[in-house]
VOLUM-768973 format. One record per residue (C-alpha): residue in three letters; x, y negated, z. Coordinates in nm, 4 decimals. Last residue first. Layout:
% residues N
{res=ALA&c1=X&c2=Y&c3=Z}
...
This chain:
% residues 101
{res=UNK&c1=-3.0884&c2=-8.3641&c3=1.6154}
{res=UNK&c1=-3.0411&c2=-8.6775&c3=1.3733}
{res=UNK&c1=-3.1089&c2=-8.9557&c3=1.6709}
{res=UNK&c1=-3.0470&c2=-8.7797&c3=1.9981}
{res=UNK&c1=-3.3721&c2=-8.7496&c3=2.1882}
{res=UNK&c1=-3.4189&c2=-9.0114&c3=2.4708}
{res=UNK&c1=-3.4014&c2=-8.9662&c3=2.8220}
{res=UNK&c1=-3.6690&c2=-8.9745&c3=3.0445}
{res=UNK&c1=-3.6611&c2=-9.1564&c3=3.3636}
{res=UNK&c1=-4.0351&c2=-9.3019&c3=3.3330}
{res=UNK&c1=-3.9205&c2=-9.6328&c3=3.2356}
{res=UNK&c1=-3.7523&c2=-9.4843&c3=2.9510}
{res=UNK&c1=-3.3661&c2=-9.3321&c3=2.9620}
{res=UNK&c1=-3.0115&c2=-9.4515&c3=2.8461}
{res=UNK&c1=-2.8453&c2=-9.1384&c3=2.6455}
{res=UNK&c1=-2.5407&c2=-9.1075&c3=2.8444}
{res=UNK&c1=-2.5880&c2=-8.6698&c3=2.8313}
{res=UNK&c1=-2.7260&c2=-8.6759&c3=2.4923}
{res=UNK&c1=-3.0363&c2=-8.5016&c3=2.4414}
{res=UNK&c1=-3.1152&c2=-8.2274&c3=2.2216}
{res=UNK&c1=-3.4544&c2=-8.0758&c3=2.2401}
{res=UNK&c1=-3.6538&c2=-7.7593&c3=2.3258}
{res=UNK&c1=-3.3503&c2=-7.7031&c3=2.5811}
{res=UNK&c1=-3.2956&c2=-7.3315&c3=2.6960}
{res=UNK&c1=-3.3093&c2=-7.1873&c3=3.0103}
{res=UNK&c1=-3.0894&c2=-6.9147&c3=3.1812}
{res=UNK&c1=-3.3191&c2=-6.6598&c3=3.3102}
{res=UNK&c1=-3.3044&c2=-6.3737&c3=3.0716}
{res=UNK&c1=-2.9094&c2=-6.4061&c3=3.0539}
{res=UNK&c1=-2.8130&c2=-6.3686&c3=2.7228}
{res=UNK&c1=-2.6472&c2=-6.0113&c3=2.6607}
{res=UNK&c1=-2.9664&c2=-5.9101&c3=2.4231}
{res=UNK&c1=-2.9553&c2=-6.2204&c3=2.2501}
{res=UNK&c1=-2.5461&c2=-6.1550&c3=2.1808}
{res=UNK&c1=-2.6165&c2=-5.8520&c3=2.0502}
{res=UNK&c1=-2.8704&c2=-5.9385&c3=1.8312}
{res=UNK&c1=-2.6543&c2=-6.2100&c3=1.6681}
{res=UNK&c1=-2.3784&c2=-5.9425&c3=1.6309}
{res=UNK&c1=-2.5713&c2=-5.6955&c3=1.4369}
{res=UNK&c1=-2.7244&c2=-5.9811&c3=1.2212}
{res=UNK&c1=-2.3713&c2=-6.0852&c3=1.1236}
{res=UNK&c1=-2.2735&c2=-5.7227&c3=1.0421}
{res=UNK&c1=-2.5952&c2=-5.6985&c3=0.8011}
{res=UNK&c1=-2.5380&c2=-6.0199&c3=0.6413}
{res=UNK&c1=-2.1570&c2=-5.9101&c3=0.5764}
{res=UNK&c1=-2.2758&c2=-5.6035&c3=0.4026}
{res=UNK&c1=-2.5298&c2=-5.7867&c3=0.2109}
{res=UNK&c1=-2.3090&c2=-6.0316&c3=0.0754}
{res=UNK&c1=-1.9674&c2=-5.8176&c3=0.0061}
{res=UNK&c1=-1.6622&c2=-5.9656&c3=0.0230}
{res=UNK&c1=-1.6640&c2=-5.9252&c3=0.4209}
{res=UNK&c1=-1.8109&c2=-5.5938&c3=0.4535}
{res=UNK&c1=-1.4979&c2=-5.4910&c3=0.1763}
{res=UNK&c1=-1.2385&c2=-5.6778&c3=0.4049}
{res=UNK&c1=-1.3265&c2=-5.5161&c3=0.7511}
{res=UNK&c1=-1.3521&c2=-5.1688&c3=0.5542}
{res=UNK&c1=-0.9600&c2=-5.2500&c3=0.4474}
{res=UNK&c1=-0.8484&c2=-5.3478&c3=0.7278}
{res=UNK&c1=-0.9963&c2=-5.0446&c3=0.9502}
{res=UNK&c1=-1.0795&c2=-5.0866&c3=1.3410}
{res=UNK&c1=-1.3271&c2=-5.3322&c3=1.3909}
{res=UNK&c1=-1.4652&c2=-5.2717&c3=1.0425}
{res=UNK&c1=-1.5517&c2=-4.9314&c3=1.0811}
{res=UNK&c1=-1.7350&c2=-4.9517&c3=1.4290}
{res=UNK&c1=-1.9369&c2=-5.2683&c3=1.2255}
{res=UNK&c1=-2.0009&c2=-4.9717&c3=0.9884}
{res=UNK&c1=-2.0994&c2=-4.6960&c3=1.2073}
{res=UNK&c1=-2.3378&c2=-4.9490&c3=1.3938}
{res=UNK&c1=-2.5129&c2=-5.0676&c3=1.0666}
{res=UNK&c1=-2.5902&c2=-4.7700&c3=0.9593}
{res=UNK&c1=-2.4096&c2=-4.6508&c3=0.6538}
{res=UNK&c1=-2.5928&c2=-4.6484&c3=0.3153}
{res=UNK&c1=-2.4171&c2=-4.9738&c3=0.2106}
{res=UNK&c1=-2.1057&c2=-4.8735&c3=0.3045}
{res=UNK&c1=-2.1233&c2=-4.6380&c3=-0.0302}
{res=UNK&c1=-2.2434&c2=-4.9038&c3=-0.2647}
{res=UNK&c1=-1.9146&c2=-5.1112&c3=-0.0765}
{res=UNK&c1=-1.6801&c2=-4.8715&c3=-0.1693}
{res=UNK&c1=-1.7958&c2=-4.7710&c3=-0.5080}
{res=UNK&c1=-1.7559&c2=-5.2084&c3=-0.6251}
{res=UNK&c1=-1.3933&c2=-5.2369&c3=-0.4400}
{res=UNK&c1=-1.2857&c2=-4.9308&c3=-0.6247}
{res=UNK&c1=-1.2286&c2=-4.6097&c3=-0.3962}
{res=UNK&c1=-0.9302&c2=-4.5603&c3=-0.2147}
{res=UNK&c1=-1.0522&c2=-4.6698&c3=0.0718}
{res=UNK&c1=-1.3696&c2=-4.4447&c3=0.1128}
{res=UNK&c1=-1.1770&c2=-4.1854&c3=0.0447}
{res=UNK&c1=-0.8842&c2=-4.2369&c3=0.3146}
{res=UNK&c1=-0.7516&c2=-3.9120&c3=0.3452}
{res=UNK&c1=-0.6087&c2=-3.7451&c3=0.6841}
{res=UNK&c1=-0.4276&c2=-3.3875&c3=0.6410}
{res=UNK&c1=-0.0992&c2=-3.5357&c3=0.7330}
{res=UNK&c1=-0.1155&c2=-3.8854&c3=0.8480}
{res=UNK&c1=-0.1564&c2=-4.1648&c3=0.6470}
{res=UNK&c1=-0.2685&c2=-4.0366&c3=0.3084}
{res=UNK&c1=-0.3623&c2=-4.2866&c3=0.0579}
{res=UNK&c1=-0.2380&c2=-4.1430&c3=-0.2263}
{res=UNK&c1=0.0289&c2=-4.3937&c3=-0.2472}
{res=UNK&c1=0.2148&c2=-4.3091&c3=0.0936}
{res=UNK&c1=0.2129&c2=-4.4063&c3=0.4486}
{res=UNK&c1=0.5181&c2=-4.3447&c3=0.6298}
Protein backbone atom coordinates (compact mmCIF):
# COMPACT_ATOMS: atom_id res chain seq x y z
CA UNK A 1 0.00 0.00 0.00
CA UNK A 2 1.59 3.00 -1.20
CA UNK A 3 1.51 5.88 1.09
CA UNK A 4 1.75 9.85 1.03
CA UNK A 5 5.38 10.17 1.46
CA UNK A 6 5.97 8.53 -1.48
CA UNK A 7 7.29 5.34 -0.24
CA UNK A 8 6.28 2.21 -2.12
CA UNK A 9 8.08 -0.39 -0.71
CA UNK A 10 9.92 -0.28 2.48
CA UNK A 11 13.16 1.53 2.35
CA UNK A 12 12.39 2.76 -1.42
CA UNK A 13 11.80 6.72 -1.89
CA UNK A 14 10.73 8.31 -4.85
CA UNK A 15 12.76 11.77 -4.75
CA UNK A 16 12.74 12.59 -7.95
CA UNK A 17 8.85 12.17 -7.86
CA UNK A 18 8.07 13.93 -5.17
CA UNK A 19 9.68 16.87 -6.24
CA UNK A 20 7.69 19.88 -7.92
CA UNK A 21 6.95 19.43 -11.55
CA UNK A 22 9.53 22.49 -12.35
CA UNK A 23 12.78 20.59 -9.80
CA UNK A 24 11.91 17.37 -11.45
CA UNK A 25 12.38 18.10 -14.82
CA UNK A 26 15.81 20.62 -14.10
CA UNK A 27 17.00 17.43 -12.54
CA UNK A 28 16.03 14.97 -15.68
CA UNK A 29 17.59 17.33 -17.58
CA UNK A 30 21.15 16.36 -16.49
CA UNK A 31 20.39 12.63 -17.07
CA UNK A 32 21.59 10.98 -20.21
CA UNK A 33 19.36 10.42 -22.51
CA UNK A 34 19.38 6.54 -22.18
CA UNK A 35 18.79 6.59 -18.28
CA UNK A 36 15.92 8.76 -18.88
CA UNK A 37 14.03 7.12 -21.81
CA UNK A 38 14.85 3.75 -19.33
CA UNK A 39 12.93 6.00 -16.74
CA UNK A 40 10.08 6.79 -18.67
CA UNK A 41 9.32 3.30 -19.96
CA UNK A 42 8.87 2.13 -16.66
CA UNK A 43 7.76 5.12 -14.22
CA UNK A 44 4.33 7.18 -14.77
CA UNK A 45 5.25 9.87 -13.37
CA UNK A 46 8.94 10.37 -15.20
CA UNK A 47 6.96 9.36 -18.52
CA UNK A 48 4.63 12.42 -17.77
CA UNK A 49 7.33 15.06 -16.67
CA UNK A 50 9.59 14.16 -20.23
CA UNK A 51 6.35 14.63 -21.82
CA UNK A 52 5.33 18.21 -20.37
CA UNK A 53 8.54 19.27 -20.72
CA UNK A 54 9.94 20.59 -24.33
CA UNK A 55 13.39 19.73 -24.21
CA UNK A 56 12.97 16.55 -22.41
CA UNK A 57 10.49 15.27 -24.86
CA UNK A 58 12.82 16.53 -27.87
CA UNK A 59 15.56 14.60 -26.46
CA UNK A 60 13.42 11.21 -26.09
CA UNK A 61 12.06 11.76 -29.64
CA UNK A 62 15.57 12.12 -31.06
CA UNK A 63 16.60 8.91 -29.11
CA UNK A 64 13.96 6.99 -30.83
CA UNK A 65 14.46 8.44 -34.38
CA UNK A 66 18.10 7.26 -34.15
CA UNK A 67 17.12 4.08 -33.19
CA UNK A 68 14.95 3.36 -35.67
CA UNK A 69 17.78 4.60 -38.51
CA UNK A 70 20.13 2.39 -37.01
CA UNK A 71 17.52 -0.78 -37.21
CA UNK A 72 16.67 0.21 -40.98
CA UNK A 73 17.80 -2.21 -43.19
CA UNK A 74 21.04 -0.81 -45.01
CA UNK A 75 19.82 -2.16 -48.26
CA UNK A 76 16.24 -1.37 -48.45
CA UNK A 77 15.90 1.69 -50.83
CA UNK A 78 14.30 4.74 -50.46
CA UNK A 79 12.19 6.86 -53.01
CA UNK A 80 13.66 10.49 -53.83
CA UNK A 81 10.01 11.17 -54.81
CA UNK A 82 6.46 10.29 -54.16
CA UNK A 83 4.57 8.69 -56.77
CA UNK A 84 1.22 7.37 -56.74
CA UNK A 85 0.85 3.81 -57.49
CA UNK A 86 -2.20 4.54 -60.57
CA UNK A 87 -0.46 7.62 -61.46
CA UNK A 88 -0.76 7.29 -65.51
CA UNK A 89 2.89 7.46 -66.90
CA UNK A 90 4.86 9.52 -69.93
CA UNK A 91 5.75 8.06 -73.13
CA UNK A 92 8.87 6.89 -71.66
CA UNK A 93 6.99 4.73 -68.83
CA UNK A 94 7.58 7.13 -66.12
CA UNK A 95 5.17 7.96 -63.74
CA UNK A 96 4.36 11.23 -62.62
CA UNK A 97 5.10 12.89 -59.20
CA UNK A 98 2.08 13.29 -56.96
CA UNK A 99 0.84 16.84 -57.15
CA UNK A 100 1.49 18.51 -53.43
CA UNK A 101 4.26 15.84 -52.39
Amino acid sequence: MASNTGSDREGHFDVIGNLPPEVASYILRMVDTETLVSGAAVCRRYRTLIRADPLLRGRVRDYYKRKRNRERKPGALRCSRRVHPYAPTNDQGEHSEVQGA
